[in-house]
C-alpha positions, 0 to 999 in steps of 0.5 A: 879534280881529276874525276872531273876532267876524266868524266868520272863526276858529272856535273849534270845532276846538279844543273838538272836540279837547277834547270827544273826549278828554274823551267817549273817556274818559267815554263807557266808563266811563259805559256800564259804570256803566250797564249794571253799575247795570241788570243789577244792578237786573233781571237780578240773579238771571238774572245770577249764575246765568250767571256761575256757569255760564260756562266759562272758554273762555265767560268768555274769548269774552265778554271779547273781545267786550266788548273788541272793542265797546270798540275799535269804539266808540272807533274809531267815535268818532274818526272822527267826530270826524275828519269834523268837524275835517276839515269846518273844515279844508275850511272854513279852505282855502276861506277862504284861496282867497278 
């Protein structure tokens, strides 16, 4: 308790574990809402006229797009968080230098 209260221990590895899980879920399915609720509010007509007019050849390259922003995403997402645990993995090693 006193590594606590003195900052000694940090609390922030396990809340970044915590937060990544919860933004890798929440963060896609947000980004979809959003982009269904504006082409939905502004690009209605263009939209349907586009989803009409796909091939399925066009239909299946924008999927894979859209999947290889997905896996990008969630990899950039990772490795942020990476870089902070590993900054408090640094921090903890140095401590015990002490």
């Amino acid at each position: 308790m006193q590594d606590f209260l003195t900052f000694h221990t940090f609390i922030t590895p396990t809340l970044l574990i915590i937060f990544y899980y919860l933004g890798a879920i929440v963060i896609p399915l947000v980004s979809y809402s959003i982009a269904k609720w504006i082409t939905s509010i502004y690009f209605q007509e263009i939209s349907s006229n586009i989803k009409k007019s796909l091939s399925a050849k066009q239909r299946f390259t924008l999927l894979s797009m859209a999947l290889l922003c997905f896996i990008c995403m969630e990899v950039f997402w990772r490795v942020m968080f990476e870089f902070f645990i590993a900054y408090f993995d640094m921090h903890d090693a140095l401590m015990k230098l002490q």
